[in-house]
C-alpha positions as CSV (number, residue, x, y, z in Angstrom):
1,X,98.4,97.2,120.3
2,X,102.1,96.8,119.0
3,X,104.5,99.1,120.9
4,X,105.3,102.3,119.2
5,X,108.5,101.3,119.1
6,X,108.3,99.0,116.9
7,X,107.1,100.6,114.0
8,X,110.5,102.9,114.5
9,X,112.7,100.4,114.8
10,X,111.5,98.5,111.4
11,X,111.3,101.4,109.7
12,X,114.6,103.0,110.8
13,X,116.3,100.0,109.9
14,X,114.3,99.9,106.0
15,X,115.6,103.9,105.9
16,X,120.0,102.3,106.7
17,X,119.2,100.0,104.0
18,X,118.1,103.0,101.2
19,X,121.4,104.2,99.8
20,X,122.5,100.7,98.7
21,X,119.4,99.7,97.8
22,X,118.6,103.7,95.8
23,X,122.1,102.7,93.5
24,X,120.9,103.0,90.0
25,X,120.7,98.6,89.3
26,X,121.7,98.5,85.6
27,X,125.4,100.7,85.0
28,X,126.4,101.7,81.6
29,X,128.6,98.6,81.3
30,X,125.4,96.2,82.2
31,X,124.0,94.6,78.8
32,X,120.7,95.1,79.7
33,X,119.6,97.9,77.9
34,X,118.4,101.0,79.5
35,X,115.0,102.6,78.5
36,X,113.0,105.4,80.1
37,X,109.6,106.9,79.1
38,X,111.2,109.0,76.3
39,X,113.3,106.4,74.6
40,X,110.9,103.4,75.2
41,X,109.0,104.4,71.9
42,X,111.7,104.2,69.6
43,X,114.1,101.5,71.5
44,X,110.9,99.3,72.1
45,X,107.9,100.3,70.5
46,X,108.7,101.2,67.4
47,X,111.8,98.4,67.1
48,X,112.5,95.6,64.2
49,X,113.1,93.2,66.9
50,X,111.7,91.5,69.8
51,X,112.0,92.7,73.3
52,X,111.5,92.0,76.8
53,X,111.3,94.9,79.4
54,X,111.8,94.6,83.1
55,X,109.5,97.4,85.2
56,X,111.2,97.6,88.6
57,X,112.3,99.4,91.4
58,X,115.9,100.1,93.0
59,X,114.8,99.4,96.3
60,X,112.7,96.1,95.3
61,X,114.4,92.8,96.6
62,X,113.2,90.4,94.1
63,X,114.4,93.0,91.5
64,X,117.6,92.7,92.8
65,X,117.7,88.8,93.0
66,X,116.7,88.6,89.1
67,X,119.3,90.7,88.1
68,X,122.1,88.5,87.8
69,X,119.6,86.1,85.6
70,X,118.7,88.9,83.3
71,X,121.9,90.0,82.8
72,X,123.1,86.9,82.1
73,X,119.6,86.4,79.6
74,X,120.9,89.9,77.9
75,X,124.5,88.5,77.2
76,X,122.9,85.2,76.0
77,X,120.1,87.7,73.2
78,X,122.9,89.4,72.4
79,X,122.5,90.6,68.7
80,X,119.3,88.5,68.9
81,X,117.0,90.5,71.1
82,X,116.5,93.1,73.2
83,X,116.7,92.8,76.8
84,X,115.8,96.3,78.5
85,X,115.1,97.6,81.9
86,X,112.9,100.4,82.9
87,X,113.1,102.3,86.5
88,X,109.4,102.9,87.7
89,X,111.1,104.7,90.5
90,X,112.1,107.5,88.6
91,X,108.8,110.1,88.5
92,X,109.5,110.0,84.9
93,X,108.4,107.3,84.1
94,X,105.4,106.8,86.5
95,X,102.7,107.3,83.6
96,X,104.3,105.0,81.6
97,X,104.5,101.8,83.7
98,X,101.4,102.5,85.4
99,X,100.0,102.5,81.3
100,X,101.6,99.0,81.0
101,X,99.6,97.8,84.2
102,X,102.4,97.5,86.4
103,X,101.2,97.0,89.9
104,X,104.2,95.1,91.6
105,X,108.2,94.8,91.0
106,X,109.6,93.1,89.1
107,X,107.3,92.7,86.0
108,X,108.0,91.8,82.7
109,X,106.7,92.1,79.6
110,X,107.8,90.7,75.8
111,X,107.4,93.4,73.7
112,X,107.5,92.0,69.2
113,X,106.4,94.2,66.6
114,X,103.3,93.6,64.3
115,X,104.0,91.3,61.3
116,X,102.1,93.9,59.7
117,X,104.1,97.1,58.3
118,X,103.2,100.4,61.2
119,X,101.1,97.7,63.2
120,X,101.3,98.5,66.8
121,X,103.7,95.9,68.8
122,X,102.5,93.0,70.5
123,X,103.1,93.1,74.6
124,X,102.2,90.0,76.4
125,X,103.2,89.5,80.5
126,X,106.0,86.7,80.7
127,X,105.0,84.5,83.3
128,X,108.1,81.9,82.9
129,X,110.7,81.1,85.1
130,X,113.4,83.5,86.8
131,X,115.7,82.0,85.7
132,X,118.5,82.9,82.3
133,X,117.8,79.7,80.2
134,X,114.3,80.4,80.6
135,X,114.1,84.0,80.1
136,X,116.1,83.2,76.5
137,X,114.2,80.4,75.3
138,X,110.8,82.6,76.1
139,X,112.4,85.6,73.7
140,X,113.8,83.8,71.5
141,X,110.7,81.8,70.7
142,X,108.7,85.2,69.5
143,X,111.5,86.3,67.3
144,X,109.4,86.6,64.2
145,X,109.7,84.4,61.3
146,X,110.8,86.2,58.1
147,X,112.6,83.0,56.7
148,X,110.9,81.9,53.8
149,X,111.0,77.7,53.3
150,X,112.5,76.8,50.1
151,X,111.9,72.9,48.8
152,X,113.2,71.7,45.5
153,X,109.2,72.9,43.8
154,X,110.3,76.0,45.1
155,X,114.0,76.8,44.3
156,X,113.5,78.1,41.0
157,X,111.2,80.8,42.3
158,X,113.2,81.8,45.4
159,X,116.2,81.9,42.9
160,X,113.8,85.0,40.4
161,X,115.2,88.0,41.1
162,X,118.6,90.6,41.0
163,X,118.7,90.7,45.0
164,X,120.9,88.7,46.8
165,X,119.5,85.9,48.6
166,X,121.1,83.5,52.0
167,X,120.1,80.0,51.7
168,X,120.5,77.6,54.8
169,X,120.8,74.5,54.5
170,X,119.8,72.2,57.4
171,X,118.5,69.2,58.9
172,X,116.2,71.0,60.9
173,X,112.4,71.5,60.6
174,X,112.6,74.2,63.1
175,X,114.0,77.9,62.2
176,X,116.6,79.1,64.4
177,X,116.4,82.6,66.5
178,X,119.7,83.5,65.2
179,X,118.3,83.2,61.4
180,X,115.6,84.7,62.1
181,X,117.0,87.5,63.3
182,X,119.9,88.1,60.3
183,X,116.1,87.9,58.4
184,X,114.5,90.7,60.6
185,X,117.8,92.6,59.8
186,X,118.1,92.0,56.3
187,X,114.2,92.2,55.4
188,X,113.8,93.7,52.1
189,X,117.3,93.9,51.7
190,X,118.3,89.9,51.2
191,X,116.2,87.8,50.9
192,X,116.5,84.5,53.8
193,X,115.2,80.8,53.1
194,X,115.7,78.0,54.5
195,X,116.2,74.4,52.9
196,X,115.9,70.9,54.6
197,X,118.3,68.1,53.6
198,X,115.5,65.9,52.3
199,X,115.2,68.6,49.5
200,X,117.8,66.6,47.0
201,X,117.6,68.7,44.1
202,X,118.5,72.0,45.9
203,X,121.1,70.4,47.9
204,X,122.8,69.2,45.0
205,X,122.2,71.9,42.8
206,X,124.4,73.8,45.2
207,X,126.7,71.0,46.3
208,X,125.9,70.7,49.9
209,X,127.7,68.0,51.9
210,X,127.3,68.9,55.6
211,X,124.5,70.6,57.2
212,X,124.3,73.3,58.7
213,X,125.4,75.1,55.5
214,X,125.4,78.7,54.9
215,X,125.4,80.0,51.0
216,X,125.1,83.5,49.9
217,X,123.7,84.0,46.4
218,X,124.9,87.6,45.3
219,X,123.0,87.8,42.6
220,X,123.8,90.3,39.4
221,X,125.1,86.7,38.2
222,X,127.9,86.1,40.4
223,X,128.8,82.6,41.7
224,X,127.5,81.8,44.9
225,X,129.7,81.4,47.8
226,X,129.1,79.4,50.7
227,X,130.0,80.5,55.0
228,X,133.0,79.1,56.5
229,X,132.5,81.0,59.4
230,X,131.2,80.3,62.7
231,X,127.9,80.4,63.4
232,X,127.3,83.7,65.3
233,X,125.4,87.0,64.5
234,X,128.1,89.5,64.0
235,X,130.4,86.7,61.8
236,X,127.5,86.4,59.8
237,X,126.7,89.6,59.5
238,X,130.3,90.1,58.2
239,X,129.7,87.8,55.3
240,X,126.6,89.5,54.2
241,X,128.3,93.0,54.2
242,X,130.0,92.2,50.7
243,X,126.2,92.5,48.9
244,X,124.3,94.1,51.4
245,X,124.1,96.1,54.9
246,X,121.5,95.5,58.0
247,X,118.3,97.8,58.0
248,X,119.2,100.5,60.4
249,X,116.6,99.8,63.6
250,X,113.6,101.1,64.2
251,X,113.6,100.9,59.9
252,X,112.2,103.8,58.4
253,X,110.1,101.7,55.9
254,X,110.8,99.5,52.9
255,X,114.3,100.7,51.4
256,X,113.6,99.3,47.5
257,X,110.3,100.5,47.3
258,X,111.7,104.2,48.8
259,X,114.5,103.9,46.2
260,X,111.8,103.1,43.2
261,X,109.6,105.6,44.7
262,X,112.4,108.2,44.2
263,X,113.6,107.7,40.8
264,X,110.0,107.4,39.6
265,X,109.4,111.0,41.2
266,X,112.5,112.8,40.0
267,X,111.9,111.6,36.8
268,X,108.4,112.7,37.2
269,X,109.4,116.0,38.4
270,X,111.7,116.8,35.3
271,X,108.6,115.7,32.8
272,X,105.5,117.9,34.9
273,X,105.1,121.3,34.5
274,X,105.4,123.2,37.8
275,X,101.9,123.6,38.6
276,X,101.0,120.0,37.9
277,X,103.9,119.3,40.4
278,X,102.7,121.6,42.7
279,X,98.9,120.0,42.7
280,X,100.5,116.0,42.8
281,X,102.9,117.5,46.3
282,X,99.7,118.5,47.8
283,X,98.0,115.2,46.9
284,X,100.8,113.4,48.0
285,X,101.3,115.5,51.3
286,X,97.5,114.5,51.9
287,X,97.7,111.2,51.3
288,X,100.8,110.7,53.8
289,X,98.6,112.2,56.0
290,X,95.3,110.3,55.3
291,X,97.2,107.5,55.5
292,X,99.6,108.1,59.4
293,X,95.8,108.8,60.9
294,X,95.0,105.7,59.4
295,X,96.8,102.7,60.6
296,X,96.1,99.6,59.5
297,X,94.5,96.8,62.3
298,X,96.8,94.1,63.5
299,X,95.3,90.7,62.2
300,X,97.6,89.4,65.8
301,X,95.6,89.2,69.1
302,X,97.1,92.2,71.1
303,X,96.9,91.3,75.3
304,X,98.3,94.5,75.7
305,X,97.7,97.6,73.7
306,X,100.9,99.2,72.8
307,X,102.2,102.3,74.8
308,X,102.2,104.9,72.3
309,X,98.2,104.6,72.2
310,X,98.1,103.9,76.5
311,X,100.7,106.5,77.5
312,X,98.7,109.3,75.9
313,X,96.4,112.1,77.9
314,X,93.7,111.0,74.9
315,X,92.8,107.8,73.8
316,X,92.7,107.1,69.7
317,X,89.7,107.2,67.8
318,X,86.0,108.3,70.1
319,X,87.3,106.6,73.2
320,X,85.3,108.9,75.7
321,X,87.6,106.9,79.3
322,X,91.1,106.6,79.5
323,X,92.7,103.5,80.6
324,X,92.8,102.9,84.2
325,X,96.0,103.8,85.7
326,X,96.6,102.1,89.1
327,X,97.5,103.0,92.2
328,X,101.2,101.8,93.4
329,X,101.4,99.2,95.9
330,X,103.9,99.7,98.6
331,X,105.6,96.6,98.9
332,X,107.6,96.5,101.6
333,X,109.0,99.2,104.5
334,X,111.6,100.8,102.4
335,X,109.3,102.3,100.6
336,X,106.4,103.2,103.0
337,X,109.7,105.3,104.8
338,X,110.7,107.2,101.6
339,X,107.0,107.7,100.3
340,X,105.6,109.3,103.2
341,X,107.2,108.9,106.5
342,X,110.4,110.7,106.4
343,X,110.0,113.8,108.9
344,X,110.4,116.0,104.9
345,X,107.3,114.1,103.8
346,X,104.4,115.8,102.1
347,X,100.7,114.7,102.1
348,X,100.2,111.0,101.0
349,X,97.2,109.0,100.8
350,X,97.1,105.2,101.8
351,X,94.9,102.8,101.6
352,X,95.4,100.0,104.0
353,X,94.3,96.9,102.5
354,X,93.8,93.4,103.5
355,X,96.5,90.9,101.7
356,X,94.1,89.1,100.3
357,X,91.1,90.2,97.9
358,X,88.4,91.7,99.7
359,X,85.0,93.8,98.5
360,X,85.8,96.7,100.6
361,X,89.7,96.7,99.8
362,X,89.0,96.2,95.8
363,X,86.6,99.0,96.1
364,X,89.2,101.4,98.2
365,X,91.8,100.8,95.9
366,X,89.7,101.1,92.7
367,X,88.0,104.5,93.4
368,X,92.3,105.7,94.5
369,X,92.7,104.6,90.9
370,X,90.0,105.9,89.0
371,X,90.9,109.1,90.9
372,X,94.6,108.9,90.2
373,X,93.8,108.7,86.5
374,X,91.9,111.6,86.7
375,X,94.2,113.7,87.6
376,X,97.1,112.6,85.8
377,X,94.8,112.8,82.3
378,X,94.0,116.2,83.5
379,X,97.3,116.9,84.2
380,X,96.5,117.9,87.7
381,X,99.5,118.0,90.2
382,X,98.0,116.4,93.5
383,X,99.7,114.1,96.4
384,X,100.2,110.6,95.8
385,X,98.2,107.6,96.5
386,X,99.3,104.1,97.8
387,X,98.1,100.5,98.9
388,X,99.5,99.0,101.6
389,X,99.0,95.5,101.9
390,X,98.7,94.3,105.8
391,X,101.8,92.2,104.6
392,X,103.8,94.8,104.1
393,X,106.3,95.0,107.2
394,X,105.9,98.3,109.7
395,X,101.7,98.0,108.5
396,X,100.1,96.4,111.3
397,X,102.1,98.5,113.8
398,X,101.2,102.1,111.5
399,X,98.3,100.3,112.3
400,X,98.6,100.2,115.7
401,X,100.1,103.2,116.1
402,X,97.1,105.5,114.7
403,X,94.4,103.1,116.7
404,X,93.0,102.1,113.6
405,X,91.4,98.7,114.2
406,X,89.1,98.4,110.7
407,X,89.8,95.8,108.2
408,X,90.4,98.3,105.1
409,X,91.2,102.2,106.4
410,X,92.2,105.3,104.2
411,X,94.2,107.6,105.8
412,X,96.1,110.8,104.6
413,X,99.3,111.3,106.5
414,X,101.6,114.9,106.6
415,X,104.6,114.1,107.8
416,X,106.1,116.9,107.8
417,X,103.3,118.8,109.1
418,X,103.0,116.5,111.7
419,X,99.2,115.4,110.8
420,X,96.6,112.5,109.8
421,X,93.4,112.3,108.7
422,X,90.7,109.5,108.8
423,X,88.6,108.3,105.8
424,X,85.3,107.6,107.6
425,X,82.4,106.7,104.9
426,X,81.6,104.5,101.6
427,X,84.7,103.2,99.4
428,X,83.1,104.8,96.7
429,X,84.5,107.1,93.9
430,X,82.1,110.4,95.1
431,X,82.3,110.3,98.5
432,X,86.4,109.5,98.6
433,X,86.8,112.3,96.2
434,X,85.0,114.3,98.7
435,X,86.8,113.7,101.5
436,X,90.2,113.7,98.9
437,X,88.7,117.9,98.2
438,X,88.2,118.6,101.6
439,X,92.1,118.0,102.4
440,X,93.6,119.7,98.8
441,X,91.5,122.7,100.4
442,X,92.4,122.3,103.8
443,X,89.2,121.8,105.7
444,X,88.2,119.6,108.7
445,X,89.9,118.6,111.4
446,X,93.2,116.3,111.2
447,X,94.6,114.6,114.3
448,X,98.2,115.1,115.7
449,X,100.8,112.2,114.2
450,X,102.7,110.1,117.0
451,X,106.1,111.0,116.9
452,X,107.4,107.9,116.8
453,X,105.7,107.2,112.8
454,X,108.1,110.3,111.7
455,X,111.7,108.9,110.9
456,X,114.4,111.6,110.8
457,X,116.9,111.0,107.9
458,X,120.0,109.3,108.8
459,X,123.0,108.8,106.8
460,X,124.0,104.9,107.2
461,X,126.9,102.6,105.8
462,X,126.1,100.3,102.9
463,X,124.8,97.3,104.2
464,X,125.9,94.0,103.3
465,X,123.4,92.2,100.9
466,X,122.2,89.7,103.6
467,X,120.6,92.4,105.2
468,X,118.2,93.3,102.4
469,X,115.6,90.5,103.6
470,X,112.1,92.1,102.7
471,X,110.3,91.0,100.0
472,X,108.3,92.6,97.0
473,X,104.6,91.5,96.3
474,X,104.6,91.0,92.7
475,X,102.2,90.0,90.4
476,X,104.9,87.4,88.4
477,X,106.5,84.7,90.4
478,X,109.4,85.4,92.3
479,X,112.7,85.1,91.0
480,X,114.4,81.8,91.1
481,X,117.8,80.1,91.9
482,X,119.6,79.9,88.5
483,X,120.4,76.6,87.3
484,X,123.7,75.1,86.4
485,X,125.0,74.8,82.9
486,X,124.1,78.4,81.7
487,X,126.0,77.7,78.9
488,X,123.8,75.7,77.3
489,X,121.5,78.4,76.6
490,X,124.0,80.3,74.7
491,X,124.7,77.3,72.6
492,X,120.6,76.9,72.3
493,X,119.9,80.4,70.6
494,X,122.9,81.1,68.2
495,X,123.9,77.3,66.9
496,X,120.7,75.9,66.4
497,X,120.8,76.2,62.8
């Protein structure tokens, strides 16, 4: 049996490290964009562009160790992308990363919108490297493609039209993330295409003698001028602001068929008389309506379903079961301390779990789930539940500690009461809701916690960053040593034209 005292030295040690570690990881002045559960639908969700989203922790290591890589990914997306961050810490925004299937810190997800107009977003894990260049060249590769390939069969039609059009001009097969995003900016508004050297009668239509080439047709039959700038998003976007300026993001729908619509009802409204306007507002307020509780199906596969269907108390459509929301997992002694051992701690619930997959341990940990969700779709205030993986340091000796010697025991644990309680029975849903009933209400017996489990607060100096050694179980790979030459994947996404 491990001393007692070692389960209060570990875990006094975890509690010095939790001021530096509890300072907020992205400041204001950080280009990685910070989203919580309220501003995730319209930042994310509900964007023009591609995202990727980092779940994490304050107090996780391997948070910590990606963030110089993500920043430095932000600062390479720039203008491209969105590279956000939210805090899974913050009770806020519990519901919302636990709808996301977050189980362990960091994760991160790429987030693009539908190519379909008021499709639900697309969110897939990212499973790459830790590393900048590969963090960029994984978001920049599901920028969608709005860029329209012109050939010389083609030119005449591309050229149809009042609108102003950009035409680049390249040796390239390949479109470029930085054109495709001026596309995803510009969509409806200018019209982007794309021409390939071999294409000799467009490129001498328009005179081109070096590629990349950048020529903005203004249209209304003015003479087409060609970039001199350099090749950068907010250059480029500079150029196009004599004819035209970006969608505003998330866009609030197709701006020349909004402005048609509207001259085509005021005129309308100055021919009918008032009670034949009056009947076509009421068709038109039901067909808006008919048609928001209708969305149209993605043709995209969808490996995640969007938040704004997982995050609500009711699923869409005759969805009887909400999705599962998981348990967290405590991942190292930092947060087994804050959670539930602190001498001001309330009532927790942990399951202690092999490290590796077992029947009993899947089966504990599921039925905490399925129990968590119900009360968080009820909307049912109750203590928390946790895993704790033996891996996780200070386990084995809480372990220890409380004389519990079974692979996979669930325990309830007052710390500030000075109590525990044993789970003694079947991993199953009934019988652990049961026992989880019989300690909302206060019944049976509950044992007297060993001092030495209960840390008093102290108030310690910021450590220095080599003392931050534990790790965080994630379900992604652990971050990676950066690589030299980060410039290169600067140079990669916004001169590739």
């Amino acid at each position: 049996m491990p001393h007692p005292t070692t389960l209060a030295a570990a875990l006094t040690a975890a509690l010095a490290a939790l001021p530096a570690a509890q300072a907020g990881m992205y400041t204001k002045n950080s280009p990685v964009l910070q989203v919580d559960a309220l501003s995730y639908s319209k930042l994310i969700a509900k964007s023009n562009h591609t995202s990727i989203v980092e779940f994490y922790a304050p107090w996780c290591g391997h948070c910590q160790n990606l963030k110089p890589a993500y920043e430095k990914a932000a600062r390479n997306l720039a203008g491209l992308a969105k590279v956000a961050a939210i805090d899974c810490d913050d009770d806020a925004n519990k519901q919302l990363c636990g709808s996301m299937g977050v189980q362990g810190f960091p994760t991160l997800k790429i987030v693009r919108p539908s190519k379909k107009a008021g499709g639900r977003p697309i969110v897939e894990d990212y499973q790459g490297a830790r590393t900048a260049g590969a963090i960029t060249e994984a978001v920049a590769s599901k920028i969608n493609n709005h860029v329209i390939r012109v050939a010389d069969k083609d030119l005449d039609g591309f050229l149809e039209g009042e609108g102003p059009k950009l035409l680049l001009f390249t040796e390239k097969g390949t479109t470029s993330a930085l054109l495709r995003s001026v596309a995803i900016d510009y969509l409806d508004v200018v019209s982007v295409g794309q021409v390939r050297n071999k294409e000799k009668a467009a490129v001498d239509k328009f005179g081109i003698e070096k590629f990349p080439t950048l020529v903005l047709i203004p249209g209304a039959g003015k003479d087409p001028v060609t970039y001199d700038g350099e090749l950068n998003k907010k250059d480029i976007a500079a150029f196009l602001s004599q004819v035209a300026q970006p969608n505003p993001d998330p866009a609030p729908g197709n701006g020349k068929d909004k402005a048609k619509d509207k001259s085509k009802s005021d005129k309308a409204k100055t021919d009918k008389p008032k009670s034949d306007k009056a009947k076509t507002d009421k068709k038109e307020k039901k067909e808006k309506k008919e048609t928001k509780s209708k969305p149209e199906p993605s043709k995209e596969a969808e490996p995640e379903e969007s938040p704004e269907a997982s995050t609500a108390t009711t699923t869409e459509g005759a969805t009887a079961t909400p999705d599962i929301v998981p348990i967290p997992t405590v991942t190292d002694a930092n947060m087994l301390v804050e959670k539930c051992l602190l001498a001001k701690s309330h009532t927790c619930v942990l399951a202690l779990v092999p490290s590796e997959a077992s029947s009993n341990g899947d089966k504990a940990v599921a039925s905490l789930s399925h129990l968590n969700t119900k009360y968080i779709h009820g909307h049912r205030h109750l203590f928390p539940f946790f895993a704790v993986p033996a891996s996780v340091e200070g386990a084995s000796a809480l372990k220890g500690a409380l004389e519990l010697s079974g692979d996979v025991e669930l325990v309830a644990v007052n710390a500030r009461r000075g109590w525990w309680r044993r789970y003694e029975g079947d991993f199953g849903v009934e019988s652990v809701e049961s026992w989880i009933d019989m300690i909302r209400m206060g019944e049976g017996a509950k044992n007297k916690l060993p001092k030495e489990i209960i840390i008093d607060e102290v108030k310690a100096e910021k450590p220095a960053s080599s003392s931050q050694t534990s790790e965080t179980r994630t379900t992604d790979p652990e971050p990676e040593e950066e690589t030299e030459a980060p410039e290169a994947t600067h140079s990669i996404v916004h001169e590739e034209l």
